[in-house]
N, C-alpha and C positions, 0 to 999 in steps of 0.2 A: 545385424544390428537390431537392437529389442526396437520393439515400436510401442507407439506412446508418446505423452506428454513429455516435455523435457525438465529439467531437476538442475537443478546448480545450488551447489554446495562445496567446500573445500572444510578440511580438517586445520584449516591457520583461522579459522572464524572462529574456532573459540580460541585462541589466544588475544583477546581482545577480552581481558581479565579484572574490571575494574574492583575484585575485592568483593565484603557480602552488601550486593547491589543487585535492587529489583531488574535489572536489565546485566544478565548473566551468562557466564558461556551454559548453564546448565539449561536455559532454557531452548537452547540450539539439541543440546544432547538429550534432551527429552522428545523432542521432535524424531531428532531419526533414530532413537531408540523404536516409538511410535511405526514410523514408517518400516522399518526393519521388520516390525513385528507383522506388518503388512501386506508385506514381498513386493515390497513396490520398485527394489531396484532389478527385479525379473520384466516390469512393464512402463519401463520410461527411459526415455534417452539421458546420459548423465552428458553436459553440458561443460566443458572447461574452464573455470573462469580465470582470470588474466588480469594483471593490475592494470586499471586505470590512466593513460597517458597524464601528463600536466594537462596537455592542450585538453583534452577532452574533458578534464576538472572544471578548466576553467571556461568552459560553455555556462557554467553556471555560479564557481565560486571564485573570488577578489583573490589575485595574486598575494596580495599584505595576508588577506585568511590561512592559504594554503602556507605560504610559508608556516607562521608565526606554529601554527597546527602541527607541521612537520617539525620546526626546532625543540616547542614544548616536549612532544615526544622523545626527541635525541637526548634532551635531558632530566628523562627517566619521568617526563610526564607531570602531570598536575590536574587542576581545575581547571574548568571551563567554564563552568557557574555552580550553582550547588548541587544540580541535577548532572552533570556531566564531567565524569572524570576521564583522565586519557593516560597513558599506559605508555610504557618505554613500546610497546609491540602495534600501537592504537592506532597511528599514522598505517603503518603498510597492511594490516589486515583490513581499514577502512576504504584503504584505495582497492585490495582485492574484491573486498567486495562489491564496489562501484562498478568496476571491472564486469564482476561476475554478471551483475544486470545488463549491462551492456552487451556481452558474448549471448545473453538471450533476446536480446533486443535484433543481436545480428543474424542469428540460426531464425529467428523469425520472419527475417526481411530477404531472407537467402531463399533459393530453390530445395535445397535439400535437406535445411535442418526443419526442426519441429515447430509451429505454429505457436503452439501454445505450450508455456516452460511456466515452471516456477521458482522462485529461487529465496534458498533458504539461507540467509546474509544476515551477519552484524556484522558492526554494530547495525541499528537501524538509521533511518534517515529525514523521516518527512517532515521536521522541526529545526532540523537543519537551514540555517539561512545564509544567502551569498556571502556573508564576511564575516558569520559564526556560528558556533556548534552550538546547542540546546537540547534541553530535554533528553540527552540520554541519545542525541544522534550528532556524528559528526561530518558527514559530508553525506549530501541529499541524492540516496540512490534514486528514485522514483523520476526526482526532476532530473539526472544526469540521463536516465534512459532516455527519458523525453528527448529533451536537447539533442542527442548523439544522434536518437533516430529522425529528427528533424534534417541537420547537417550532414548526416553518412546516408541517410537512405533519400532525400528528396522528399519525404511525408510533409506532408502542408497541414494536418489533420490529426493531432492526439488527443486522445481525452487519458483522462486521470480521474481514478475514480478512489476514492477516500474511506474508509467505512472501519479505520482503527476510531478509539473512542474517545482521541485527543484531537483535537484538528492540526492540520497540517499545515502551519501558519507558515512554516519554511518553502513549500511548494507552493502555496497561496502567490506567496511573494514573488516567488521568480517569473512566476508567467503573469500578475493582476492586469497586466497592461496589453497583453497581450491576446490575438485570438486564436493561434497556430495549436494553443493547447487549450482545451475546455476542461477547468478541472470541477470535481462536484465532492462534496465531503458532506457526510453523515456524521456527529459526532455528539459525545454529550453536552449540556449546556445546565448551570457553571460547569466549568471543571480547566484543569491547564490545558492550553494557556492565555487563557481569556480570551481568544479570539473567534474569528469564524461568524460573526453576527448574519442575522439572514441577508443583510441589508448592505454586506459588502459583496458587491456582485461584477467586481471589475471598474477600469476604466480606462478612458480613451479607446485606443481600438480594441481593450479587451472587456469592455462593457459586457454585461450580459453571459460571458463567458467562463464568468466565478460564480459557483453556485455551491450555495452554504444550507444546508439544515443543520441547525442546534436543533436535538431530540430534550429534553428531558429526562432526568434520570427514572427506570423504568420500562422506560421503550423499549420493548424485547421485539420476537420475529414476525408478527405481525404488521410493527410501524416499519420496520425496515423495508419489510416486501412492500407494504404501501409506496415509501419513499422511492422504493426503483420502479415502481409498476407505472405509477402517478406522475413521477418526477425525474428520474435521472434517465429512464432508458428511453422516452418518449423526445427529451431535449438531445439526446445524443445519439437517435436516430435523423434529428433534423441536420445534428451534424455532421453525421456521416462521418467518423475517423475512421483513420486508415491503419490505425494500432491503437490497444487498449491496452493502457498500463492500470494494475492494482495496489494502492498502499494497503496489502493484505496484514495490517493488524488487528488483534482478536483481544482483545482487552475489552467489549462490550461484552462479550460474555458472562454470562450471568454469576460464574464461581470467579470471575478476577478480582483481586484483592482492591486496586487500582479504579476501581470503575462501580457505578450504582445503575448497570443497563443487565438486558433479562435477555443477550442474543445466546443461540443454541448453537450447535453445531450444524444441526441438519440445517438452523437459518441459514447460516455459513453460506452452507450446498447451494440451497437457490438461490441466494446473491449469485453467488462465482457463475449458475446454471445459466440465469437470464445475463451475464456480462456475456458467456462466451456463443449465445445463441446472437446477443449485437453484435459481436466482434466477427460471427460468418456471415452475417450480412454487409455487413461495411467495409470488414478490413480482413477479407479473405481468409478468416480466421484467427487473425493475427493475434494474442493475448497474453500477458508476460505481468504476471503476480510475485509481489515483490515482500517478502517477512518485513513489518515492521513491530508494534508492539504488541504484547501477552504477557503476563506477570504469572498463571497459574500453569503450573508447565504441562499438566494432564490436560488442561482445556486448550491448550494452546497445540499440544498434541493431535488430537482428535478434530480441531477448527482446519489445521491445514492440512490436514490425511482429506477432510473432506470438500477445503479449495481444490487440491488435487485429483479428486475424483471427481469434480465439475468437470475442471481443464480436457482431461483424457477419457471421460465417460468409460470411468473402470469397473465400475461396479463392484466397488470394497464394499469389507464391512464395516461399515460405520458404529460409533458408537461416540458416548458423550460420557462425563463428570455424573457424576449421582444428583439429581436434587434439579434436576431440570422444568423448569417449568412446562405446565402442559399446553398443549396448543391452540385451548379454548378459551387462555385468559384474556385474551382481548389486546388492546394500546391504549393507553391513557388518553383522555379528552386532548388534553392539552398536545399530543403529539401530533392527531389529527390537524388542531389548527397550526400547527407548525406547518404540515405539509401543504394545508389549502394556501396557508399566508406566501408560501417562496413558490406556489405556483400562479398565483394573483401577481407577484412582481415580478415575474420571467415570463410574465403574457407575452407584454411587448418586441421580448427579445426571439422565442421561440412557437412557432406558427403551430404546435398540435398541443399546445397548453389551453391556447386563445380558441380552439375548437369544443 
């Protein structure tokens, strides 16, 4: 058996066809064109994925949702809202892919599978909310990993870490009340879908456990690294999880059509670098990077060649889109006080902020 990171993908994810739509099968086939060109199925484990139970759907989504979602589709599909259309094939490629995170969530909590997988799935999911689809996602891979490995494996402890360029106001939602999952989202500010404010940080028992930065458009790999060095890895060391799931979208990349953020590929690398250096300290390595969104398929290519060589410390060759900014420009004023400001209001909650 090759060794390595482990990989999940199936060939029925791009049958999930909505027509010419910025969330496309081609931007799956640009990826493992990418990875192909790689060799990266000579040095990672390939991971099986498996549809989705009901039950294990519904750890996170409303019986009324999953139907209505499953009939839509039986009859050849339709809207969901303007941004999300669904497909005679949209229903069972979405559960495989639910699926497919989950079979990573479980070789991760197993003795003999791989620690740290990634998994390259559409549709995507983290705008997904318990009783409906949005934004171009229809059932919330990221939060179903969660759930399942709360339920299947006995974990008291996930974090969720966020860093596509939309917030993930579907994941937001499932856990806000909760503190079994600490989730933290990087995202730009305006932009869809208006959520994410710094200032919604949870409640009741999940107080303090929702952590939001809006960036400014701009913000390229510098305020990122800030944002994790400063802010996310420091509060999620205090929590100690025992698995780290990634909404690995790359749509702040600096060539996405979609987005006004300046992140690189190499940023990519040290995000995914300092997630899996937390995740061998707290959760025995545990790590499970989930495709959400990327509109430029070459950028989006190159962003998760180079997630994946965090994960499995492969040592590819990297490379990036033309036109990349240089590493000397600095982060806008304004991004800095983003970060001081959601590190002032998470004193209270988290003990190496207040130091």
């Amino acid at each position: 058996m090759p060794i390595g990171p482990g990989l999940v993908t199936h060939p029925d994810y791009l049958q999930h066809a909505p027509g010419n739509w910025p969330e496309s099968p081609e931007r799956l086939q640009a990826v493992l064109e990418r990875f192909r060109a790689a060799g990266v199925a000579e040095r990672t484990q390939p991971i099986r994925p498996r549809p989705a139970t009901r039950r294990e759907l519904e750890l996170v989504h409303t019986p009324q949702y999953l139907t209505s979602l499953h009939q839509l589709a039986h009859r050849n599909g339709g809207y969901l809202d303007l941004d999300t259309i669904v497909t005679a094939r949209s229903y069972e490629v979405a559960v495989l892919a639910a699926g497919g995170c989950l079979a990573a969530v479980d070789a991760a909590c197993s003795a003999e599978g791989p620690v740290a997988s990634l998994c390259l799935v559409r549709p995507p999911g983290h705008h997904a909310m318990p009783g409906r689809g949005m934004g171009f996602c229809l059932l919330n891979n990221v939060a179903l990993a969660a759930a399942h490995a709360l339920a299947e494996h006995s974990l008291r402890r996930v974090l969720v870490v966020d860093w596509d360029l939309h917030h993930g106001n579907g994941t937001e939602a499932v856990f806000y009340s909760r503190s079994d999952v600490l989730y933290q989202s990087v995202h730009q500010s305006p932009c869809y879908p208006g959520t994410g404010w710094l200032t919604d940080v949870g409640e009741g028992e999940g107080e303090g456990y929702n952590v939001n930065l809006p960036f400014p458009p701009g913000a390229g790999d510098e305020a990122f690294e800030q944002a994790f060095t400063r802010l996310f890895v420091p509060i999620a060391r205090d929590y100690a999880p025992e698995l780290v799931l990634v909404s690995s979208g790359h749509d702040a990349h600096f060539a996405d059509p979609l987005g006004s953020m300046q992140v690189t590929a190499r940023g990519y690398r040290r995000l995914a670098a300092h997630l899996v250096d937390l995740a061998r300290e707290t959760a025995g390595g545990r790590i499970v990077a989930i495709m959400e969104g990327g509109y430029n398929e070459a950028a989006l290519g190159w962003s998760l060649l180079a997630v994946l060589d965090a994960l499995g410390g492969l040592e590819l060759d990297l490379g990036d889109v033309e036109g990349a900014p240089g590493p000397g420009e600095g982060m806008p004023p304004e991004a800095r006080q983003r970060i001081e400001q959601v590190r002032k209001l998470h004193a209270k909650h988290w003990p190496s902020l207040s130091s």
